[in-house]
C-alpha positions, 0 to 999 in steps of 0.5 A: 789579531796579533800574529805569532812568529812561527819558529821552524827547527830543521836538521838534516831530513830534507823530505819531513822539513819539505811536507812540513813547510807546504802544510805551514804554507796551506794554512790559511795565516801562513801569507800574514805570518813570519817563519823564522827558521833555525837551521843546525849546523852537521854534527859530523862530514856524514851530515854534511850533504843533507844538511845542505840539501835542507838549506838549499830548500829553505832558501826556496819558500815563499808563501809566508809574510817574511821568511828569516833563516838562521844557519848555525855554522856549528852543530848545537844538537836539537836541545840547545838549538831550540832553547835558543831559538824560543828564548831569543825569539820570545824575548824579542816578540812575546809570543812564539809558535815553534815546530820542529822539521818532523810535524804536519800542521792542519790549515787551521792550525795557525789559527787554532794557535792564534786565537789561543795566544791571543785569548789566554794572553793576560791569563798567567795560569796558562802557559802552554798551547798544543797543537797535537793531542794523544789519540785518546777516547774523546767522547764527553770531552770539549772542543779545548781543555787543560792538562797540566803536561805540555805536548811539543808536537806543535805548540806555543808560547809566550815570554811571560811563561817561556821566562820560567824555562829551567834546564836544571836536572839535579835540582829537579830530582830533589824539589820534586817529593814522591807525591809530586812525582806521581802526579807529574807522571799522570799517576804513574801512567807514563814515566815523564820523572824518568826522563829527567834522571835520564838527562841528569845521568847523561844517558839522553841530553834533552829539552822539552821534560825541562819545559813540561816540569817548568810548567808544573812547578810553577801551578801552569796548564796547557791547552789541548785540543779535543781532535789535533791540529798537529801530527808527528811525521818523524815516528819513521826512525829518521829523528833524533830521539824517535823510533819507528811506531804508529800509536801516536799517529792521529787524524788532522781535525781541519775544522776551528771551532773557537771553543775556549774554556773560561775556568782555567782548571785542568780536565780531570775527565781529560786526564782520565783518558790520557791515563787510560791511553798510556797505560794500555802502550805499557810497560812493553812500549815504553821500554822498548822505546827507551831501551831503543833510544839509549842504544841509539845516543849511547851505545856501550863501548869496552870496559863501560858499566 
């Protein structure tokens, strides 16, 4: 099997990249995988002693095929330091597994992650692997299935896909008519449009929307597992754009089963239940998790509208 590099993006949070790396290192592939680590510069003096701190673990790993770190002498911010990272990376190698500093990964995961590459290479439809799946109703749900939004707690890609890959807000709000919008938004359960005039309002400076409408309007799915393969540890108020909650978190499944549908179509009883889950956390979470998030990376200051 041809193995997918795994990209890490670290920052500043010394103990979540700490638990992400040793549950990498207890995968079964982790000793027949590259790690390529992108590692961001400190946005300010304050950042400065844990960003060392995480490069000064970073240095230490082992238990990987070859371990690359890539030390950015200036602060990128989490978007551009990932987009980076992916492209070149998938442009040189085709295929790439990317996690960010805050994501626990089952022993399986890599394998889960493989395999899939692996199995949809030559499949153009499928541009997206998770790793990491809502903590949804599964009954009557298989092992794997499509969903048209990507999930980016864990997942991968290939550069056949990643090429389509479009940071473009204000072309998005005008290609996106009303009835696309309420399908983008898994009719209107979860308000993923909103991101996106966010971003072109310069309120929230993100990346993974981009992706996820890449995917869309290009007639992409993304693989989703039935149980996760992936868990988001940042949820703790230590991330860039996350704050304290538990209703994302999830049990690791550590059992692959190589279950992979061959009609490649997206799972309306998947969906159902993803619509389900996300409308029972609004409109009280959403808001709040966004009015904490615009607080967060855009405080009011005298004489601001």
């Amino acid at each position: 099997m041809n193995l997918a590099p795994i990209l890490l993006f670290a920052y500043n949070r010394p103990w979540h990249t700490m638990q992400t790396v040793q549950a990498l290192q207890n995968n079964t592939l982790a000793k027949e995988s590259e790690l390529i680590i992108f590692s961001d510069g400190p946005k300010d003096e304050k950042a400065a002693p844990k960003v060392t701190e995480v490069r000064n673990y970073l240095h230490s790993i082992g238990g990987f095929k070859k371990v690359t770190i890539h030390e950015q002498p200036a602060n990128l911010g989490l978007a551009e330091n990932i987009i980076t990272g992916v492209t070149d990376t998938v442009n040189k190698e085709g295929q790439a597994i990317v996690l960010e500093d805050d994501i626990l990964t089952s022993p399986v995961f890599l394998q889960f992650m493989n395999e899939s590459l692996n199995f949809y290479r030559e499949s153009n439809q499928v541009m997206h692997i998770s790793g990491y799946m809502y903590p949804i109703d599964t009954k009557e749900l298989p092992d794997t299935f499509f969903l048209k939004p990507t999930s980016c707690w864990g997942w991968a890609t290939w550069q056949r896909a990643w090429k389509y890959f479009e940071k473009d807000p204000a072309k998005l709000v005008k290609v996106f008519s009303r009835a696309m919008i309420n399908d983008f938004n898994l009719d209107n359960s979860r308000d993923y449009f909103l991101q996106i005039k966010d971003n072109l309002a310069g309120r929230i400076r993100t990346w993974a929307i981009f992706w996820h409408a890449s995917v869309y309007l290009n007639n992409g799915l993304s693989l989703h597992p039935k149980k996760s393969y992936a868990r988001n540890i940042g949820h703790d108020g230590s991330g860039e754009h996350c704050n304290p909650t538990h209703v994302f978190d999830v049990a690791l499944n550590n059992e692959f089963t190589k279950s992979f549908p061959e009609q490649i179509t997206e799972n309306s009883t998947a969906r159902k239940k993803l619509e389900e889950y996300f409308n029972k956390l609004k409109p009280s979470f959403w808001q709040l998790l966004k009015a904490k998030t615009l607080s967060i990376l855009n405080p009011i200051k005298p004489g601001q509208p």
